[in-house]
C-alpha positions as CSV (number, residue, x, y, z in Angstrom):
1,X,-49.9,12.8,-66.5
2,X,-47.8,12.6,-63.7
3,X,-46.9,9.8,-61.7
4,X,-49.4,9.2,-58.9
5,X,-47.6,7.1,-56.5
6,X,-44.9,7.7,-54.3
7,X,-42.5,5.8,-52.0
8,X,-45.4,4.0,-50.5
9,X,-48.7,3.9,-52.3
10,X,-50.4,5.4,-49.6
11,X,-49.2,8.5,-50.0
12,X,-50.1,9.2,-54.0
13,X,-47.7,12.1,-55.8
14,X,-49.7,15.1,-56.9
15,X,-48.8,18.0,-58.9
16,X,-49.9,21.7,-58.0
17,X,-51.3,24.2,-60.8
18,X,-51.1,27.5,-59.1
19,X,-52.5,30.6,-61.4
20,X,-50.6,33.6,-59.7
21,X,-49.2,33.7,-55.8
22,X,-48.5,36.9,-54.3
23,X,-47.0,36.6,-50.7
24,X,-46.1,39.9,-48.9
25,X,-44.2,37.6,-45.8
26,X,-43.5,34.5,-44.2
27,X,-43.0,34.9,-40.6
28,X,-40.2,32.7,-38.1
29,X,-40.4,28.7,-38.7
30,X,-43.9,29.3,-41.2
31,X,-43.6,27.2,-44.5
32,X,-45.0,27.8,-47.7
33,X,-45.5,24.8,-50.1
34,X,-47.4,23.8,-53.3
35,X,-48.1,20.2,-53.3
36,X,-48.6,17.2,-50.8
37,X,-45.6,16.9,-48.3
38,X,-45.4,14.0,-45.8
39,X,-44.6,15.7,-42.8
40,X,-44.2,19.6,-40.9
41,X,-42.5,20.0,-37.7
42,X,-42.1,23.8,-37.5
43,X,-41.4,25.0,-33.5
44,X,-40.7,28.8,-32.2
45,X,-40.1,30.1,-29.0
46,X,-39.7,33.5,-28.5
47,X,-39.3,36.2,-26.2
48,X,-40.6,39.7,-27.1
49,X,-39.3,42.6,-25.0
50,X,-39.6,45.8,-25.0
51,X,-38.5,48.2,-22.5
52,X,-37.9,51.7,-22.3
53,X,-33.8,51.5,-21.2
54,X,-31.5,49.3,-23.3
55,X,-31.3,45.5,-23.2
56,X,-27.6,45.6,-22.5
57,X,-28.3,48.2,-19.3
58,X,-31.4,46.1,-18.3
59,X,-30.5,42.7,-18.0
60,X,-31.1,39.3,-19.6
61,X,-34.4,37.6,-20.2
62,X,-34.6,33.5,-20.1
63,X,-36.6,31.3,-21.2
64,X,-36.6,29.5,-17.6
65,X,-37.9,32.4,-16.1
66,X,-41.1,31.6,-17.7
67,X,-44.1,28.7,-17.2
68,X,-45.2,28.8,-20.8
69,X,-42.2,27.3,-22.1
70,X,-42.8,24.0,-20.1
71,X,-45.9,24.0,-20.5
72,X,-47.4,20.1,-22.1
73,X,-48.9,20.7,-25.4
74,X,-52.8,20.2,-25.5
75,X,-54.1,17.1,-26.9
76,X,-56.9,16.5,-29.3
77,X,-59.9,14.9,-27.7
78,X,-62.0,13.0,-29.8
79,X,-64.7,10.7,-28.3
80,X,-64.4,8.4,-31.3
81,X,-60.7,7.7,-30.6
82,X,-58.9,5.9,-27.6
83,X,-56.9,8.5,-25.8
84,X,-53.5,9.2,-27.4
85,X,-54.4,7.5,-30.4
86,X,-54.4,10.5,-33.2
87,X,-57.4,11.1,-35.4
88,X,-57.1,9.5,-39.0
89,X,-58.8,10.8,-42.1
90,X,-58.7,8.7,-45.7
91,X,-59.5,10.1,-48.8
92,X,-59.2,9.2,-52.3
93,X,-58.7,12.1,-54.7
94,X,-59.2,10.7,-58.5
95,X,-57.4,14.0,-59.8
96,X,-54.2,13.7,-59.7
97,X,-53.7,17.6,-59.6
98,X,-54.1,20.2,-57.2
99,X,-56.3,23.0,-59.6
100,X,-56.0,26.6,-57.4
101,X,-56.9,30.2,-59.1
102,X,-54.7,33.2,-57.6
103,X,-54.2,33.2,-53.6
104,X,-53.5,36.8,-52.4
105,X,-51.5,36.5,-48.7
106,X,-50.7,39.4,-46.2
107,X,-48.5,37.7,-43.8
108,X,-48.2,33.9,-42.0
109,X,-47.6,33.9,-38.7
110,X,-44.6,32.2,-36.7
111,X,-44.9,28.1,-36.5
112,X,-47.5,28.3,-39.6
113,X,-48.6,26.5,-42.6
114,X,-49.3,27.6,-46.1
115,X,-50.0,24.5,-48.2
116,X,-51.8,24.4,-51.6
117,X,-51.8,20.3,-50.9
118,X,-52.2,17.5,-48.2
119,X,-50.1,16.9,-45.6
120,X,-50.1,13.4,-43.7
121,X,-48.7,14.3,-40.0
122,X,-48.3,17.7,-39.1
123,X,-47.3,19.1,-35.5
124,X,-46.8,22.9,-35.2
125,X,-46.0,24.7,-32.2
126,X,-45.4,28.8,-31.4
127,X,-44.7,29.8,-28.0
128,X,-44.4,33.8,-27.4
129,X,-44.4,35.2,-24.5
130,X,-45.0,39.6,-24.6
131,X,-42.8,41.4,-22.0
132,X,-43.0,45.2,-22.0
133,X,-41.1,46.8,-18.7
134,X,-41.7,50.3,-18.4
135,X,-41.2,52.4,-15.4
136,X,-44.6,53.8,-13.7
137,X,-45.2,57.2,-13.6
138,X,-44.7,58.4,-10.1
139,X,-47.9,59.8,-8.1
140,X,-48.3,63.6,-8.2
141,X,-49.2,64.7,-4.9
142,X,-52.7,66.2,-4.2
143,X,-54.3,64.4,-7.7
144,X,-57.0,62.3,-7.6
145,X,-58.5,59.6,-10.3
């Protein structure tokens, strides 16, 4: 029996018993995790570009260049709450283990969470923002659409 308390008792210790994981990836700033955990804070920002000439012919991309980046993070409303105070849920779990038959995964995506567990506070965050430049085909004269 393991020991089910931690640093502070409100956050009991809990053991995972996984049968079989199979996990074909884990994408930019995504964790994987059997068991509780106190806190995530995974963040990615990216830029995807593609473009038909080379990036070193073509120029730079920034991240300045671009609103989404600045952008305030939504917050969650909850008419039961006082703005800006977060939504708190309490539960008592009288096994201390976490029981979980196989888990088959494909892929997690970028700023994700895989957790076979609880989690007290968690704050994830994926900004992407899709460029594709490609040159327009020039008009043929004398066709119509």
């Amino acid at each position: 029996m393991p020991n089910n308390s931690g640093p502070n008792d409100s956050f009991p210790i809990r053991t995972a018993r996984i049968g079989a994981v199979y996990l074909i990836d884990v994408s930019l700033s995504a964790a994987v995790q059997f068991g509780d955990r106190g806190e995530t804070n995974a963040r990615l920002r990216a830029l995807a570009v593609q473009r038909k000439e080379d990036h070193t012919t073509a120029g730079d991309v920034f991240f300045e260049s671009y609103r989404i980046f600045d952008r305030q993070l939504p917050e969650l409303v909850d008419p039961q709450y006082e703005p800006g105070q977060g939504v708190q849920i309490e539960r008592i779990n009288c096994n201390p283990y976490i029981t979980v038959g196989c888990i088959q995964v494909t892929a997690t995506g970028a700023a994700s969470s895989f957790l076979a567990g609880n989690c007290m506070n968690v704050n994830l965050e994926s900004r992407i923002k899709h460029i594709r430049q490609y040159p327009r085909p020039k008009p043929v004269p004398g066709a119509f659409c």
